[in-house]
N, C-alpha and C positions, 0 to 999 in steps of 0.2 A: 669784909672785902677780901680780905686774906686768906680767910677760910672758903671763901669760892673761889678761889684761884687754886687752891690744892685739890680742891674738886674738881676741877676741870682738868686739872695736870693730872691725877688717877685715872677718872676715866679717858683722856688719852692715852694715858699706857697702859691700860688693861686691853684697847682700841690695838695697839699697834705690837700689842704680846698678841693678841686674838689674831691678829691679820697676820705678823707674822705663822703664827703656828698652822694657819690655815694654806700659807703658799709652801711650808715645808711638807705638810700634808698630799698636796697634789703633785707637789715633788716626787714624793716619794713611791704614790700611787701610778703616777707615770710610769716610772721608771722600774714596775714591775712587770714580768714577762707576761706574755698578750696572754689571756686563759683558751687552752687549748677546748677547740669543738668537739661533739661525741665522745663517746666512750675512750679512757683512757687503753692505750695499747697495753696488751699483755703481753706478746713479745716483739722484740723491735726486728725487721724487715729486709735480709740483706737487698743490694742497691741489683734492680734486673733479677732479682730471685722470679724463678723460674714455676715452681711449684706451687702453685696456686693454694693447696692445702693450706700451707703456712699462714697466708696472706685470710686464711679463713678465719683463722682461729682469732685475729684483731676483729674481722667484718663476717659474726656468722650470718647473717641477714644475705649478705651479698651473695656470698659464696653458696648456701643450701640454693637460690633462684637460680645463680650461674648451672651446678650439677643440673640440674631438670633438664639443660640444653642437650646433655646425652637418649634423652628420652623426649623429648617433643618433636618424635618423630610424625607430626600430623600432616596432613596434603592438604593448602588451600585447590579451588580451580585451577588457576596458573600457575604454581608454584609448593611452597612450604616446605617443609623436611621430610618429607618421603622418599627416597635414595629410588626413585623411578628412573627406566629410560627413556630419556626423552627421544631417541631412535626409534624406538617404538612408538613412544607417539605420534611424533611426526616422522616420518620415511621419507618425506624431503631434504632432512636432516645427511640424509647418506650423501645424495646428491650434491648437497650442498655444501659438504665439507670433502670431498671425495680429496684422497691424497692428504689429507691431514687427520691425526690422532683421534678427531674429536668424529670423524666418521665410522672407527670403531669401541668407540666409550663414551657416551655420554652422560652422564647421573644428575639426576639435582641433588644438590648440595644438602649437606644433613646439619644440625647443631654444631657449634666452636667446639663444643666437649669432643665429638666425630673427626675435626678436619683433618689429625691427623692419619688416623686409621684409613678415611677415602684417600688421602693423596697416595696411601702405600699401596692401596688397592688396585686404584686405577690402574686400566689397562693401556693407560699413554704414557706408560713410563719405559724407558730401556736405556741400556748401558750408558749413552751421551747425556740421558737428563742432566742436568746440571743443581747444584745445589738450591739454588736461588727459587727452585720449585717448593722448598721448605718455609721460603718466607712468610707468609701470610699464613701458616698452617701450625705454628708453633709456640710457646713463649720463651724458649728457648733460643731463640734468635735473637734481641737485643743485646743479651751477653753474648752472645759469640761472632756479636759485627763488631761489637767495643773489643772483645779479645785478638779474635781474626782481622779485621779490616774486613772490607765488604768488599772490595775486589779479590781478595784470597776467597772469601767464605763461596761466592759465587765462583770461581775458578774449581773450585771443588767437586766431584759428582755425587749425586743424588744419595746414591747406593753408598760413598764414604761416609757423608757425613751423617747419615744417618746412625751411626753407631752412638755418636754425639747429643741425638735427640729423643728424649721421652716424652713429653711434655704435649697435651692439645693448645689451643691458644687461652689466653688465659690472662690474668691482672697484668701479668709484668709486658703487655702487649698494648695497653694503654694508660696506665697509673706510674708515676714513681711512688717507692719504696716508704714507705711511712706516711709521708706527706698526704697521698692518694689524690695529687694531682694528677690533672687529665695532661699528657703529653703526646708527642711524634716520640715514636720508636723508633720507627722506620726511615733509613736516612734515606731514602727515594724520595721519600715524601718530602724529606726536612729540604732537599736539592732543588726538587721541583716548586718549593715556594718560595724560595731564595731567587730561582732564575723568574719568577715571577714578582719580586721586589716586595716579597711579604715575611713578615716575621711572626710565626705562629704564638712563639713569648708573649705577642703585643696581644690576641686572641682573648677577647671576654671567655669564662664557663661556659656560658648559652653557646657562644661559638663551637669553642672546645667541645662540644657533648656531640656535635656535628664532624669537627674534621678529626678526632680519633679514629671516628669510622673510615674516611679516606686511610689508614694507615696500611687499608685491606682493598676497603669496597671500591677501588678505580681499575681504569685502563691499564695495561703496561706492556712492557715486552725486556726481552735482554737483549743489553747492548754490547757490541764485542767478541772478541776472540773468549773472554772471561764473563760473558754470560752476564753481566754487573745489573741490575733490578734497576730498570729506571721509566719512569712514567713522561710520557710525551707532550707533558701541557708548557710547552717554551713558546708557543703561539697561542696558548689560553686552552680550555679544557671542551669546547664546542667541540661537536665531531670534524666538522670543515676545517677547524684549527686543527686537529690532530691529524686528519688525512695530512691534510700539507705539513705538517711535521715530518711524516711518513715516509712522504712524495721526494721530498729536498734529501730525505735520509738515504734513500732509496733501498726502506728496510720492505722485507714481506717474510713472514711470518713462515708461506710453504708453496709451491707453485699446482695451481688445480690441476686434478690430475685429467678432470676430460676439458676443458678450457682452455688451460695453460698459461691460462694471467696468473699472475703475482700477485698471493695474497693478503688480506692483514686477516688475524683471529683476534678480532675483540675477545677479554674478557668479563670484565663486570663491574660499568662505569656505575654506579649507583649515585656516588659523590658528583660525577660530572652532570649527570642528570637533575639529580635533584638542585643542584646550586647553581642552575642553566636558569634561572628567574622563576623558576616554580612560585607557585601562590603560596606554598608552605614556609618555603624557605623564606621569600618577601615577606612572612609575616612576623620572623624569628622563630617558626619552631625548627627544632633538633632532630636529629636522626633518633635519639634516646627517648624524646620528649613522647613517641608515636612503639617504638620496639623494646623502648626500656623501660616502661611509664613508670611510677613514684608509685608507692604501694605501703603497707603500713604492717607492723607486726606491734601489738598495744600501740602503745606514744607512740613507736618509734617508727619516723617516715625515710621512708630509702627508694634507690628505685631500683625496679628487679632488673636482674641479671639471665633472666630467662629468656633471652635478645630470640624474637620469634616474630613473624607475621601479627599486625594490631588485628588483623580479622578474628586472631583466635580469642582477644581480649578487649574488645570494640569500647568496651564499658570505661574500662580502665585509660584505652589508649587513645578515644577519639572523646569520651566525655567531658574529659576537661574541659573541652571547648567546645564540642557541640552538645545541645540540649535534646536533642534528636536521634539520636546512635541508630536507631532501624534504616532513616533516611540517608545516615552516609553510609553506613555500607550497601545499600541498596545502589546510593549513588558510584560507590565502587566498583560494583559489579555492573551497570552500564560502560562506566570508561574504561575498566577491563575487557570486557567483550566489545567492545569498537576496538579497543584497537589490536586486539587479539584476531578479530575480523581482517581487520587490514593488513597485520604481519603476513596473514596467511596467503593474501593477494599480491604482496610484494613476491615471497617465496614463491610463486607460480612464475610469475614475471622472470625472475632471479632464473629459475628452471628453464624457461620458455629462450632466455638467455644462453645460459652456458648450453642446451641442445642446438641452436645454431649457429653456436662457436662452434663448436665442435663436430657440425654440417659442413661449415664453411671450411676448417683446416683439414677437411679429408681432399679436398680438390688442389687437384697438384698444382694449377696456375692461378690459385687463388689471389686475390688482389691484397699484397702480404701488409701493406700500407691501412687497410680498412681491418681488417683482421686484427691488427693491433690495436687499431682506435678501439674497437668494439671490445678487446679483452683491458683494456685501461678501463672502461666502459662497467667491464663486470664488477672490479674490484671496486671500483668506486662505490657502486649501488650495494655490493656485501656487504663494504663496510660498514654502510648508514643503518642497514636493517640488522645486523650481526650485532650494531652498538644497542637497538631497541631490544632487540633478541635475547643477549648475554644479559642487560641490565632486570635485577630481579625483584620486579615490582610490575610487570604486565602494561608499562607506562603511568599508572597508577603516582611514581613523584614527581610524575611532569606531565600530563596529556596532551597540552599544547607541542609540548616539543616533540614527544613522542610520535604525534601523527605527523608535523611538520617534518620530521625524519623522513620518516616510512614514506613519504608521499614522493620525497626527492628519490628516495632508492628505486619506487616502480618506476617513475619516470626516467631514469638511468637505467634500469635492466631494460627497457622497452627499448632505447634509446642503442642499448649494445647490441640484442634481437635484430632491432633493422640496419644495423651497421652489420655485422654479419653478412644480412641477408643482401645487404649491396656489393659484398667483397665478392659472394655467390654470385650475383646477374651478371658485374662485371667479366666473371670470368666465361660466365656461358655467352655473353652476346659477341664473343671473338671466334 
């Protein structure tokens, strides 16, 4: 009896030596530091380094895809990186922007590796440019809104700060330093989701792989004696919300020079577009998930940095999820040519427009009261088809919205046409 009694007393404490050493064990394994993902860094990252090379030599996968953006200079139909003028292509373009910059320069836009070199090129630049023209064009800019303040950096002109920047756009534009978290750079950005009650911190990755892009790809304008970078979505990021932004602001952009309404110049709401309820967006894909797809070198899966048109890589960028690739870009090229159709029918209207504004203000007892409704009239319809126009995807991240745009703009240019033409009758039947 005694000698099972010490048997049972052993194997309890062999029991409660085991279970102890086993809770010291996950102790201890806890409490070591998390195992870092990928490739160990080989050097470490200053914070807003600017030089993308560096940031290479940690992620060469990334960085050799990002270089190609200096060379894919290819032309879809509606767009790509062909450094084309769209003045040339369309001639309505003159009319349409007459009195502002963009009726003597217009280019489409080439790769990140380029943007610097177009901005210095463009022929919309002179003495008053303002700094804040550098913003989206550099990676050079993070550090020198932390350094400068962003009301200095923008108080600045073009042509000064320029000595301050070499850099095209580049990692430190959306990654922090080491980590290669996806972050806001841009405090326009960080202000406008703040006055919209959002906290970008709170943002899933999937999110994140979306509103990097906004750090560039939205609306804006400068506010101020100082020029300050700030985007208009304080009533939501729809263009009717931004007009009325605009309206209460009582900002415009340049006054038409044969119309003489008060203009806005969208420039390239991509983000407002696509996150306007698009099917894509509703489904959770990403700006990246379509322009930056995931791509493999042996094992190892990344996703390219070769940020391009998916038309050029259908395979890559739509196969994920479609089984069919011939059929959706076929299907692309339908709802690009509608409503590249219908742009074109707005811009007639838009002309048909400001020619008789511009009928009507030559008559000296012009009825000044109808004249005016009709040039509120113009701006209004510029701005809905300027937002489909500037955005560069052919309507393509939104089609529903896209034509639901376009369609309010002809019916406002039509709308300013016969307003006009009543301030005209008016004046003749006296």
């Amino acid at each position: 009896m005694l000698k099972r009694h010490w048997k049972t007393l052993l194997v309890s404490s062999v029991i409660v030596i085991l279970s102890g050493i086993i809770v010291a064990l996950l102790i201890f394994m806890k409490n070591q530091p998390p195992e870092k993902r990928g490739i160990t860094a080989l050097i470490e990252i200053a914070n807003m380094e600017a030089d993308s090379a560096l940031w290479g030599v940690n992620f060469p996968n990334q960085y050799t895809t990002y270089l190609k953006t200096e060379t894919n200079n290819q032309r879809t139909t509606y767009g790509g990186s062909e450094p084309f003028s769209k003045l040339d292509e369309d001639t309505r373009l003159v009319e349409l922007f007459a009195g502002n910059p963009f009726s003597i320069d217009y280019k489409e836009d080439r790769g990140h590796r380029n943007a610097l070199t177009d901005v210095r090129e463009t022929k919309r630049l002179n003495d008053k440019t303002p700094a804040s023209c550098y913003s989206c064009k550099t990676s050079d800019t993070p550090a020198l809104w932390a350094e400068m303040g962003v009301e200095n950096f923008s108080a600045t002109t073009f042509k000064d700060m320029s000595y301050r920047i070499d850099q095209p756009i580049g990692c430190a534009n959306c990654h922090e330093a080491n980590t290669m978290r996806l972050i806001v750079t841009n405090p326009a950005l960080d202000e406008a989701l703040k006055k919209q009650g959002k906290n970008w911190q709170s943002f899933t990755r999937q999110e994140m792989r979306t509103l990097v892009c906004a750090n560039c790809h939205v609306e804006y304008y400068f506010q101020g004696d100082k020029k300050v970078l700030t985007f208009p979505w304080e009533n939501g990021t729809h263009i009717e919300d931004i007009e009325q932004y605009y309206n209460d602001y009582g900002f415009s952009d340049w006054q038409h020079k044969t119309s003489g309404a008060a203009m806005i110049k969208i420039q390239h709401p991509e983000y407002e577009m696509f996150t306007a309820g698009s099917t894509h967006f509703n489904a959770g894909v990403a700006c990246a998930d379509c322009h930056m797809p995931y791509t493999r070198d042996g094992s190892a899966k990344f996703s390219s940095h070769d940020v391009k048109s998916p038309l050029f890589s259908p395979a890559q960028s739509c196969g994920t999820c479609h089984t069919d690739v011939n059929y959706v870009v076929e299907r692309v090229k339908i709802i690009q040519d509608s409503v590249h159709t219908t742009l074109l029918a707005t811009e007639d209207a838009l002309v048909a427009a400001i020619q008789a504004i511009s009928q009507a203000a030559s008559y000296a007892s012009v009825d000044k009261a109808k004249l005016e409704e009709a040039r509120k009239l113009h701006r209004a319809a510029q701005v809905r088809w300027d937002f489909v126009a500037a955005e560069n995807s052919m309507g393509f991240h939104n089609p529903e919205e896209a034509l639901r745009i376009l369609a309010a703009a002809t019916d406002l240019a039509r709308q300013a046409q016969i307003k006009a033409i009543e301030a005209m009758n008016l004046q003749v039947s006296k």
